[in-house]
C-alpha positions as CSV (number, residue, x, y, z in Angstrom):
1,X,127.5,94.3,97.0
2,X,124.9,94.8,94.5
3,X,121.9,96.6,95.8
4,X,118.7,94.6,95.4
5,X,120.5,91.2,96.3
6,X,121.9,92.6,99.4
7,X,117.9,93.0,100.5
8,X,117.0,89.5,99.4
9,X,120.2,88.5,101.1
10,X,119.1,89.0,104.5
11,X,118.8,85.9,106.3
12,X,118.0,84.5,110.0
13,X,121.9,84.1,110.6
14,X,122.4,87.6,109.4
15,X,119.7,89.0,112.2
16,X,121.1,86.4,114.7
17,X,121.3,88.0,118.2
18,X,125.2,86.7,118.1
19,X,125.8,88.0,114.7
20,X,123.0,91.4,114.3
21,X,124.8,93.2,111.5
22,X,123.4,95.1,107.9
23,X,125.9,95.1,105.4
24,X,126.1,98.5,102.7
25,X,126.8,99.2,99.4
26,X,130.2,100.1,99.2
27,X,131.8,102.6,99.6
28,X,131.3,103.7,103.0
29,X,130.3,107.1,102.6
30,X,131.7,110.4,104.7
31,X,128.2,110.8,106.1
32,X,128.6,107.5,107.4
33,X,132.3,108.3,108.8
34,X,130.8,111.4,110.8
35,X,127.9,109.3,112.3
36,X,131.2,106.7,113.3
37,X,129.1,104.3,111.5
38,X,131.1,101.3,110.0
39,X,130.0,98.7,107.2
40,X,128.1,97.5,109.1
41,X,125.4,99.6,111.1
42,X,124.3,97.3,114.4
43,X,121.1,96.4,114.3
44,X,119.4,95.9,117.5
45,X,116.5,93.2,117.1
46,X,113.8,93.1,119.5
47,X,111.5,89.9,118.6
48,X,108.1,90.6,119.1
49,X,107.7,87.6,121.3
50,X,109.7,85.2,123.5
51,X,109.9,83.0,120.3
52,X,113.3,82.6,118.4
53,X,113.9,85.1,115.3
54,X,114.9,82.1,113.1
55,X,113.5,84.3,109.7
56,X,113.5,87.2,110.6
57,X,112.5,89.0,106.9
58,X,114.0,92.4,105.4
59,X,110.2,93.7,106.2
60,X,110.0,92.0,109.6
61,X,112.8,94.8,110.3
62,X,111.2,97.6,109.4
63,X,107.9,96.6,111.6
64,X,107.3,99.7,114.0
65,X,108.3,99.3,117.6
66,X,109.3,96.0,116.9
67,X,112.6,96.4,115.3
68,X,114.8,98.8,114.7
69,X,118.6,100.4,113.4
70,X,120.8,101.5,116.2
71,X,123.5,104.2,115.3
72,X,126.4,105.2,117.5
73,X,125.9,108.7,118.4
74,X,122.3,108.9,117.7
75,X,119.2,108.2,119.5
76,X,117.1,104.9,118.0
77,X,115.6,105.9,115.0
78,X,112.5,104.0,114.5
79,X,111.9,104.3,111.0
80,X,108.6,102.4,110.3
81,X,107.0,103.5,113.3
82,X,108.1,107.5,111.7
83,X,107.1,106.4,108.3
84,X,103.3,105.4,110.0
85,X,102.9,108.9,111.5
86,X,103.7,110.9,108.9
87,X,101.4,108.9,106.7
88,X,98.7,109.5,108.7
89,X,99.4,113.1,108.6
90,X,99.6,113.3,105.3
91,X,96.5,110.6,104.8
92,X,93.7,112.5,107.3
93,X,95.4,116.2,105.3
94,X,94.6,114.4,102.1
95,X,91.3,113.3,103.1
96,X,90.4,116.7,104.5
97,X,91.7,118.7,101.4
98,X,89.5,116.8,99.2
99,X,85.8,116.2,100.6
100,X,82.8,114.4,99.0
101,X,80.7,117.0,97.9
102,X,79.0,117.7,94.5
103,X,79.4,116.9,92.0
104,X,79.8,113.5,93.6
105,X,81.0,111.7,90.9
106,X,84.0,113.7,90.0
107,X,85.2,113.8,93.8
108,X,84.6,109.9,94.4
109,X,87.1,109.1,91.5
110,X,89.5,112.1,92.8
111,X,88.7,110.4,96.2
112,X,89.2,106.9,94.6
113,X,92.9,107.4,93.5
114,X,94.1,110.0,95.9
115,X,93.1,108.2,99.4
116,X,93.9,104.2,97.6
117,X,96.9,103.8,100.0
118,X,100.6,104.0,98.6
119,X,103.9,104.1,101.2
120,X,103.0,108.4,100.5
121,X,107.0,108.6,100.0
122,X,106.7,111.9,98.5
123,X,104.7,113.9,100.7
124,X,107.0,112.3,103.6
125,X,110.2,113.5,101.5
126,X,108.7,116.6,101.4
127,X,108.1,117.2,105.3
128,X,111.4,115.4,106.1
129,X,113.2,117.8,104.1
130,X,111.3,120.4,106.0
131,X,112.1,119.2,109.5
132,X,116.1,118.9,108.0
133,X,116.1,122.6,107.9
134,X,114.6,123.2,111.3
135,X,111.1,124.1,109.9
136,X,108.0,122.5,111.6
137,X,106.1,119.8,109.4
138,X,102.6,122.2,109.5
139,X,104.8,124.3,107.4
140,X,105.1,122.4,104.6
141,X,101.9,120.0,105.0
142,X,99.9,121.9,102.3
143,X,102.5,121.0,99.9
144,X,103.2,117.7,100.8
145,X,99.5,117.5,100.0
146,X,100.1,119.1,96.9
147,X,102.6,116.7,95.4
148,X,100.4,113.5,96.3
149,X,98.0,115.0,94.2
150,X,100.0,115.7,91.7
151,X,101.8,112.2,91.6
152,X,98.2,110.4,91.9
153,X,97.2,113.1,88.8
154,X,100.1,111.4,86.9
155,X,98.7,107.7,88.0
156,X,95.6,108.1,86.8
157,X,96.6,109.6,83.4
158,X,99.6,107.1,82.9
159,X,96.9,104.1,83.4
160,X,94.5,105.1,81.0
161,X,94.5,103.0,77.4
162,X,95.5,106.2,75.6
163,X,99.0,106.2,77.8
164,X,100.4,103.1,79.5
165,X,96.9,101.0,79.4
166,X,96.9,99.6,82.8
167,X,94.1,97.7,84.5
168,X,95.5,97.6,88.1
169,X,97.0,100.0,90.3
170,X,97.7,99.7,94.4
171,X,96.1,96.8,93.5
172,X,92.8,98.0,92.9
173,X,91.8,98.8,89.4
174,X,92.8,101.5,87.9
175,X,90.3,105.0,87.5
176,X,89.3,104.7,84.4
177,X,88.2,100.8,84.7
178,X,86.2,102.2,88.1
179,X,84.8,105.5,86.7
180,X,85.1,105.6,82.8
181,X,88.1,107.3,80.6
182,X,86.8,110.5,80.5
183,X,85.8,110.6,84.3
184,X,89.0,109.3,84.4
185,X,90.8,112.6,82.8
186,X,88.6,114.9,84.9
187,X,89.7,113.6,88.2
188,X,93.3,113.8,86.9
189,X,92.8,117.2,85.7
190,X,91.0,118.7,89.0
191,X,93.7,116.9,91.5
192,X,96.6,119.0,89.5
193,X,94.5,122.3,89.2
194,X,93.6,121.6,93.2
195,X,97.1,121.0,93.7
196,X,98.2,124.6,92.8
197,X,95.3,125.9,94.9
198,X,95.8,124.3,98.0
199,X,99.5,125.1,98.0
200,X,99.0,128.4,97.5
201,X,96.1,129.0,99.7
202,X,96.7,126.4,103.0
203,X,100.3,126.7,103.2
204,X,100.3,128.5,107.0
205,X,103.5,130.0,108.9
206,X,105.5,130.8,105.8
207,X,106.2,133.8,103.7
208,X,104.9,134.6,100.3
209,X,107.9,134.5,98.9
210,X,108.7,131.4,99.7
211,X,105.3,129.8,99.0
212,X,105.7,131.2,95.6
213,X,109.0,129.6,94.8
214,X,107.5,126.3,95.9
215,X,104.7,126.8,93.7
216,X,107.1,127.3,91.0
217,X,109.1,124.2,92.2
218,X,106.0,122.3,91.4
219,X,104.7,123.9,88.4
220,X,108.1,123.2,86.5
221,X,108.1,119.9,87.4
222,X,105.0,118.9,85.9
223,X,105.1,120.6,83.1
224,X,106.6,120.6,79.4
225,X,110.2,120.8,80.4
226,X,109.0,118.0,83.6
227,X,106.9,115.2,84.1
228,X,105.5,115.8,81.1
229,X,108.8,116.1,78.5
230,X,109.3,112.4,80.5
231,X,106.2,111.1,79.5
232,X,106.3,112.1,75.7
233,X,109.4,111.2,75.2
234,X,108.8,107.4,77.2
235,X,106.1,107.4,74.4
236,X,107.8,108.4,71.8
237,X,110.5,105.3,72.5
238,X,108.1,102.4,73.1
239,X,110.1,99.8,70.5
240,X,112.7,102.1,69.2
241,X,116.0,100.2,69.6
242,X,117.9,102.9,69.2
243,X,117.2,104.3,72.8
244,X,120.7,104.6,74.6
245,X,121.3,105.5,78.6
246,X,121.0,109.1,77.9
247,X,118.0,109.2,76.9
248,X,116.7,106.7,79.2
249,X,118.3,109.0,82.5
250,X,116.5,112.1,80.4
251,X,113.0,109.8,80.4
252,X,113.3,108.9,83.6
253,X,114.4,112.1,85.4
254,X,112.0,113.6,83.9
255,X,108.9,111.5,84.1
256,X,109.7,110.3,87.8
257,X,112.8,112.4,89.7
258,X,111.8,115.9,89.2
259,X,108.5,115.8,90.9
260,X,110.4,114.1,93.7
261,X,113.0,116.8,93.6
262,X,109.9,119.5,94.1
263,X,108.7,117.6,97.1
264,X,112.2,117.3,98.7
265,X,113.2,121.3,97.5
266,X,109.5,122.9,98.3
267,X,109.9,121.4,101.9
268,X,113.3,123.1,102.6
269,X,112.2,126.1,100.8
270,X,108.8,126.3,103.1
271,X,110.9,124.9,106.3
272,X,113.5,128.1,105.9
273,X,116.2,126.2,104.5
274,X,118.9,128.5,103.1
275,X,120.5,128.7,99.3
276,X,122.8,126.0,100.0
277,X,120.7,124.0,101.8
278,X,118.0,123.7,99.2
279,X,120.6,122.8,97.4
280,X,122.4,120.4,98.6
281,X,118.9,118.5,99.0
282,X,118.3,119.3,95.4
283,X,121.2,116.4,94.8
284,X,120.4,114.3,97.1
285,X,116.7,114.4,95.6
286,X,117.8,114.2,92.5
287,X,119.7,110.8,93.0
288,X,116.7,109.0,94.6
289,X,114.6,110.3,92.0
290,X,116.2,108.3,89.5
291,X,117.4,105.6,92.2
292,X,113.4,104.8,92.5
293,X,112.9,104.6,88.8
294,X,116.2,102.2,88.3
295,X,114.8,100.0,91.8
296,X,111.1,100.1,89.7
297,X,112.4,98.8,86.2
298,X,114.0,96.2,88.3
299,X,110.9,95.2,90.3
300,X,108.8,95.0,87.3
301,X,111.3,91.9,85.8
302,X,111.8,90.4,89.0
303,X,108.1,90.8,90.9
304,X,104.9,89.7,90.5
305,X,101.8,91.5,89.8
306,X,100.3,90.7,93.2
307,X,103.7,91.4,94.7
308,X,103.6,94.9,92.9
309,X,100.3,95.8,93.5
310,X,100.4,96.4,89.6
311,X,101.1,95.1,86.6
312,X,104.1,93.0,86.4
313,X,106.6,92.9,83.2
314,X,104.6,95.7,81.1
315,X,108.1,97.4,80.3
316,X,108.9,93.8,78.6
317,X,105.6,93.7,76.8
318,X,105.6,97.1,75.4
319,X,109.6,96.3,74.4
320,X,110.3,100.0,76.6
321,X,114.0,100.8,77.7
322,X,114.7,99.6,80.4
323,X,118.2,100.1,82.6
324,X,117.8,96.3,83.0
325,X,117.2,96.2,79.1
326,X,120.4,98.3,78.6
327,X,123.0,97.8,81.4
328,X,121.8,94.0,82.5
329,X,120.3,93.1,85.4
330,X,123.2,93.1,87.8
331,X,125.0,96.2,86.6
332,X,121.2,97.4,87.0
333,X,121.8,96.4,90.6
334,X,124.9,98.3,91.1
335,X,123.6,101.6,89.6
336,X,121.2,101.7,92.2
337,X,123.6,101.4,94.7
338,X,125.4,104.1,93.4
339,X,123.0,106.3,93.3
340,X,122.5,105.4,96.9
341,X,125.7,106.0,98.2
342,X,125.5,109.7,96.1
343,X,122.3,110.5,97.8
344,X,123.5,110.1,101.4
345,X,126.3,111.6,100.8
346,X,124.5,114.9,100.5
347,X,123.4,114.7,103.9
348,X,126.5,114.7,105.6
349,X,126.7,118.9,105.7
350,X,123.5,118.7,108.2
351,X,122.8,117.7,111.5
352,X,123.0,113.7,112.1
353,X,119.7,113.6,113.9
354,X,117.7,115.4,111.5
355,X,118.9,113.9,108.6
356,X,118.0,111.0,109.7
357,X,115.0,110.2,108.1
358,X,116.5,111.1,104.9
359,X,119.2,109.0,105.5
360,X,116.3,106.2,106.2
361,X,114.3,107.2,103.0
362,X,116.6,106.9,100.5
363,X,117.5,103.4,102.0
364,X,113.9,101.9,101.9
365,X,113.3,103.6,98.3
366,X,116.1,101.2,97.6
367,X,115.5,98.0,99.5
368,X,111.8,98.7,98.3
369,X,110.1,95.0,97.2
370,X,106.8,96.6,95.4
């Protein structure tokens, strides 16, 4: 079943009391076999009120202690309600790790981006990953932190007329349309070089070595050979026809995965994970890092700016590669759901309960609507 018509697919009779089942990509994965999960993973709806569920939505079951996904063998995982916590966590770190102080200006627009909302799917990967290993989430906090700054760095440079020329972002406008351009590039500029900092200088309960190796996780990801070899080469392609999937998995894993790969690995690394854990989350990281960019160039044909939060159908205007563009919408679909299946796969060599939000991660990265 293709991916992002299996999420528009979900219907009342579908979350019927008599008939509460979620059906998965195939194939069933061996993660899935240990868990003794089948096709179909019960779903046990709990209706907020005495009222029938006759539309029960794909986000009305993900509403914290309101509904939730059952597995045989495992304790109810409640995935929104998790998803709320941790960003909290990460929202009142964020908040603290970057106070309004002078020069005012420069930390309102840091301030501006940084604390504008977003799902925070990063910095959650990142302490997830942490708790997979058996580490505590304090331990890798600082660069959960880290990586939010980073990503909202990328944001407000990728917005700005001189990159991607966006007006809107979270749906609030954009830095630059707020503060100016070259406010703008400052803010950018002292999130990344406050990124390194904090990392390096909050991150408690861990040892050096390992705090440098997620420093280096990070660095390489942003840089010439990470986000920003992505980047230059996205440029570089705007209306070149020639641009074939290779390239377009290079752009993207570049521009988008790798930085989600740091947050996963630097969370294992900081949580005590050993060499073949870190890397066995290295791959699963790896495939929802491109699985979010193939679920975005979808979203961008089939969503609405308001839906989005952003600008709808820029890809289209700007004539970019796309994997829609190049594979077609469907087969677009099925990648995703491919890249799916790979990425839980991964997590079948740790224990159930603790990959669990992992499990759930990679899942709402791909049943994502904005």
């Amino acid at each position: 079943m293709a991916l992002l018509s299996y999420a528009s697919s979900i219907t009342d009779n579908s979350l019927h009391p008599k008939n509460n089942f979620i059906n998965l990509p195939k194939p069933v994965t061996k993660f899935q076999k240990r868990l003794n999960v089948p096709m179909k993973i019960h779903a046990t709806i709990i209706p907020p009120s005495s009222s029938s569920p006759s539309q029960i939505t794909l986000e009305q079951l993900l509403k914290p202690k309101t509904n939730f996904i059952k597995f045989p063998n495992l304790k109810v995982f409640e995935f929104e309600t998790y998803m709320t916590e941790k960003a909290i966590l990460v929202n009142n770190a964020l908040d603290e790790a970057v106070p309004l102080q002078e020069p005012l200006t420069i930390h309102e627009a840091m301030r501006y981006s940084l604390l504008a909302g977003g799902k925070r799917v990063r910095p959650i990967l990142c302490l997830a990953a942490c708790d997979l290993v058996g580490g505590k989430s304090t331990q890798a906090m600082a660069m959960a932190s880290s990586v939010e700054m980073v990503h909202t760095m990328s944001l407000i440079h990728d917005d700005l007329p001189c990159m991607d020329n966006d007006d809107l972002r979270r749906g609030k406008p954009t830095n630059h349309k707020v503060y100016g351009e070259s406010i703008a590039v400052l803010a950018g500029d002292a999130l990344l070089s406050l990124a390194f900092e904090h990392l390096a200088t909050r991150t408690i309960g861990v040892g050096p070595d390992r705090v440098v190796r997620a420093i280096t996780e990070l660095a390489s990801a942003v840089g010439s050979l990470g986000l920003v070899a992505g980047q230059i080469v996205d440029i570089s392609s705007e209306g070149n026809q020639e641009v074939d999937l290779n390239k377009l998995e290079y752009i993207h894993v570049h521009k988008t995965a790798k930085l989600l790969e740091a947050a996963v690995v630097g969370g294992a690394l900081l949580g005590g994970g050993n060499s073949g854990e870190v890397e066995r989350v290295r791959k699963y990281a790896r495939s929802i890092g491109l699985l979010f960019q193939v679920v975005d160039d979808i979203l961008d044909v089939t969503k609405s700016s308001e839906e989005l939060g952003k600008t709808a159908g820029k890809d289209l205007l700007t004539d970019k590669a796309t994997y829609p563009k190049l594979m077609g919408l469907e087969r677009a679909k099925e990648f995703a759901g491919e890249l799916l299946v790979k990425a839980v796969d991964e997590l079948r060599f740790f224990d159930a309960g603790r990959s669990a939000p992992l499990y759930h991660l990679a899942h709402y990265i791909a049943y994502r609507q904005n």
